[in-house]
C-alpha positions in Angstrom: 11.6 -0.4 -10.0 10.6 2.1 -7.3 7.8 4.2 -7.4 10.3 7.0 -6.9 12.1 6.6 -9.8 10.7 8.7 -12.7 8.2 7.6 -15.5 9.8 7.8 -18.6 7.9 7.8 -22.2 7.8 4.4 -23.5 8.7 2.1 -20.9 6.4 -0.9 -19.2 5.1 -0.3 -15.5 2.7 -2.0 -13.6 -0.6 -0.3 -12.2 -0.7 -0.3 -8.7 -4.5 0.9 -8.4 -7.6 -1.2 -7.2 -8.8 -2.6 -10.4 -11.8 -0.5 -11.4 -14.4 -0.5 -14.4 -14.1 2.2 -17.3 -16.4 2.8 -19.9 -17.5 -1.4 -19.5 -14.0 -2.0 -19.2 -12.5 -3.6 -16.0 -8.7 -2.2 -15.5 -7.2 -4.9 -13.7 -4.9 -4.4 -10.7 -1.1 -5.5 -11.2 -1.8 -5.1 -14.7 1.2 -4.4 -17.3 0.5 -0.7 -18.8 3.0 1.0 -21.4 3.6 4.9 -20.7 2.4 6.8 -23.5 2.8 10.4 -22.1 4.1 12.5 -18.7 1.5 15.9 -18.3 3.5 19.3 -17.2 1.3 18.9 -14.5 3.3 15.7 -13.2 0.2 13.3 -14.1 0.8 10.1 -16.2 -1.2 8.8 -19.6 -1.0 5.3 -20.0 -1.9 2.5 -23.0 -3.9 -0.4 -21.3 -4.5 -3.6 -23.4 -7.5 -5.7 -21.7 -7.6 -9.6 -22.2 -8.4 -9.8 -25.5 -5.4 -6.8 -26.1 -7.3 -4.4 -27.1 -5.9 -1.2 -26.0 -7.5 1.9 -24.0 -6.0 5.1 -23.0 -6.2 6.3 -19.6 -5.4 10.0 -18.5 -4.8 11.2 -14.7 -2.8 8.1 -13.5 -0.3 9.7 -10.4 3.2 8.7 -11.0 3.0 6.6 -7.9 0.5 4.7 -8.9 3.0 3.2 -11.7 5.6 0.7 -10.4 
């Protein structure tokens, strides 16, 4: 899937950011996120699930950071 294509509600992407830490929580590069909801604004919130699948919510993701 091309980063050009558009996020859509619901479906599985992968992050394409540098893995990071939030809030004690390391966001893993590569990792599987699920799209959870496409801002007016063009910006992406996404559903995370760390190793032990717990999930966290992350706002502000750019659409081409989804592929």
């Amino acid at each position: 899937m091309s980063a050009e294509s558009p996020v859509v509600v619901g479906e599985l992407r992968k992050l394409n950011r540098p893995t990071f830490l939030l809030n004690g929580i390391f966001v893993l590069q590569g990792s599987t996120v699920e799209v959870r909801a496409v801002r007016p604004d063009g910006l992406v919130e996404i559903e995370y699930r760390d190793r032990e699948g717990n999930p966290h919510i992350l706002t502000d993701i750019k659409p081409d950071e989804l592929v």
